[in-house]
VOPAGU-2260 file (C-alpha; in pm, 1 decimal, decimal comma):
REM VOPAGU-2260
SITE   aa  ch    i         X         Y         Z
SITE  UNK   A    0    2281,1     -93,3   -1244,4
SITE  UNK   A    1    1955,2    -146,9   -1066,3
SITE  UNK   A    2    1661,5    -297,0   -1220,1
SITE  UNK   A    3    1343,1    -109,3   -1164,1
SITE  UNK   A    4    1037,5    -280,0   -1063,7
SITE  UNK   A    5     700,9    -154,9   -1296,8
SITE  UNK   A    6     331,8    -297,8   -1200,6
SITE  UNK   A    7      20,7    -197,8   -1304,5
SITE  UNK   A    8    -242,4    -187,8   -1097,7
SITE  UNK   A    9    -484,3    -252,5   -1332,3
SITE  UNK   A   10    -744,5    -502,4   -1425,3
SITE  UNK   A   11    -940,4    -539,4   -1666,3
SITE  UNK   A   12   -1296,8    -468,9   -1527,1
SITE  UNK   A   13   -1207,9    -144,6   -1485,7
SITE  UNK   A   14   -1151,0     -86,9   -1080,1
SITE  UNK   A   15    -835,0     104,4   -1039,0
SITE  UNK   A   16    -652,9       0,1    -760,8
SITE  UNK   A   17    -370,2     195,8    -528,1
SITE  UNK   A   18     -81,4     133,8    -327,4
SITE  UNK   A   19    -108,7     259,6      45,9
SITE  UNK   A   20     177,6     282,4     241,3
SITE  UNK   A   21     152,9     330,9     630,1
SITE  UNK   A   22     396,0     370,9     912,7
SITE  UNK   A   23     380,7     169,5    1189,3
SITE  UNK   A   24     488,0      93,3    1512,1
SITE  UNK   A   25     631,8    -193,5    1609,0
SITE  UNK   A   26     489,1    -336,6    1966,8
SITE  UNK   A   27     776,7    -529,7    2018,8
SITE  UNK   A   28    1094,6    -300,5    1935,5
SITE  UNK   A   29     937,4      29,0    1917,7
SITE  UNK   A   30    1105,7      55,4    1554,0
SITE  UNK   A   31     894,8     221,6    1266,1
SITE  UNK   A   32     835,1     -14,2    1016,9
SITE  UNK   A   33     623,8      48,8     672,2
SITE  UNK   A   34     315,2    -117,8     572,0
SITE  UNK   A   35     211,7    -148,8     223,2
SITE  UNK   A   36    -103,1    -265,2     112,0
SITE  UNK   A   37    -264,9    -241,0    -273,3
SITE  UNK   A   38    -646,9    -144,6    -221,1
SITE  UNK   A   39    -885,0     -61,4    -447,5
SITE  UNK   A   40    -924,6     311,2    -471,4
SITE  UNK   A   41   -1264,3     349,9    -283,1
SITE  UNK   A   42   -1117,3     159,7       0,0
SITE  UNK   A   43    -815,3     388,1      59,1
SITE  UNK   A   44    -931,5     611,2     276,5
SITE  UNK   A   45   -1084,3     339,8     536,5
SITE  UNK   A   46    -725,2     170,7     530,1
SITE  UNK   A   47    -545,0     514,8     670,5
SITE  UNK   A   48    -753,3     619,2     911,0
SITE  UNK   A   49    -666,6     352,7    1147,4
């Protein structure tokens, strides 16, 4: 059975933090890959626009 992986993405000074995932191209292959990044939740929005 698989073990499932729980995190909080909390701290204690109250900033809540996300998880942004993004899809990106690889350069070299061409392949898709997926980039993950844990931001804190006013910074979101800059991370995806580029």
């Amino acid at each position: 059975m698989a073990k499932k992986a729980v995190a909080t993405l909390q701290t204690g000074n109250k900033e809540k933090f996300v998880k942004v995932v993004r899809m990106v191209k690889s350069p070299k292959t061409g392949a898709y890959m997926f980039a993950e990044e844990i931001l804190p939740q006013g910074k979101a929005d800059e991370a995806l626009k580029k």
